[in-house]
C-alpha positions as CSV (number, residue, x, y, z in Angstrom):
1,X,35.1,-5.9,1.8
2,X,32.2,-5.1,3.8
3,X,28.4,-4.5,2.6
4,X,26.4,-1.5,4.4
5,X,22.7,-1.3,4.1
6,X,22.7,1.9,5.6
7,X,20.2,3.4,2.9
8,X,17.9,0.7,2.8
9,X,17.5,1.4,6.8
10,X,17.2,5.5,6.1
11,X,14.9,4.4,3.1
12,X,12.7,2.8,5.8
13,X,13.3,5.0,8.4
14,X,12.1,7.9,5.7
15,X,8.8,5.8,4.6
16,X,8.0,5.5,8.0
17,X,8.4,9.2,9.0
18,X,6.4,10.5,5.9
19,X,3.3,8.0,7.0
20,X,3.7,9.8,10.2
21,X,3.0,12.8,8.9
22,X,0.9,12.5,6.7
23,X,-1.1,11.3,9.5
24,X,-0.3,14.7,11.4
25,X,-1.2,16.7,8.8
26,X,-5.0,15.4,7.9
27,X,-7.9,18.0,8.9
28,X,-10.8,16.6,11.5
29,X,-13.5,16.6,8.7
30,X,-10.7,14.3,6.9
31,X,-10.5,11.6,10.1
32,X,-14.1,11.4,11.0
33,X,-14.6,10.4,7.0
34,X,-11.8,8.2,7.1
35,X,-13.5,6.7,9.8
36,X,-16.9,6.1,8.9
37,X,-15.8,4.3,5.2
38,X,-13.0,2.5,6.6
39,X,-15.4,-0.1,7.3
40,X,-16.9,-0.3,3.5
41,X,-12.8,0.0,2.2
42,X,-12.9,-3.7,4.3
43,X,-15.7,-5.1,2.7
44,X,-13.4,-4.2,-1.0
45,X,-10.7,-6.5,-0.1
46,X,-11.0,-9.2,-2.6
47,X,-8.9,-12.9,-2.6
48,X,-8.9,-14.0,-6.3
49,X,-8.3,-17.9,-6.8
50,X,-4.9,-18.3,-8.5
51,X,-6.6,-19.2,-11.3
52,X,-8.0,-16.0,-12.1
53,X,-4.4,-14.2,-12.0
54,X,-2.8,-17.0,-14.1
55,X,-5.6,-16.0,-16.7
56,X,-4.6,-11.7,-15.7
57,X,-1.5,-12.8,-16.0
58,X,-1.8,-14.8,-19.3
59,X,-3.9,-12.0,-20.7
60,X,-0.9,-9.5,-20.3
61,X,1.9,-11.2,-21.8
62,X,-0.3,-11.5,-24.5
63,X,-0.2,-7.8,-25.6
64,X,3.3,-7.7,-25.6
């Protein structure tokens, strides 16, 4: 028996297309203020030390 991934690929294929136009679809007012935060959105990545998502983590099961 053989094993197609044929909608995984389309599923990609689709994701892909949709950023695309998404892209195409955004006003020049919406790309120049893209633009001038995209800088600040870089300055909010964080990299938390495992420890604090074991405690996140922890604090979740918790509730249940």
């Amino acid at each position: 028996m053989d094993e197609t991934f044929t909608k995984t690929l389309n599923g990609i294929a689709n994701q892909a297309q949709m950023n695309e136009n998404a892209q195409e679809n955004l006003d020049a007012d919406e790309v120049i203020f893209y633009n001038s935060i995209r800088a600040d959105l870089d300055l909010l990545n964080r990299k938390p030390k495992l420890q604090t998502i074991h405690q996140i983590l922890d604090y979740s099961k918790s509730l249940r």
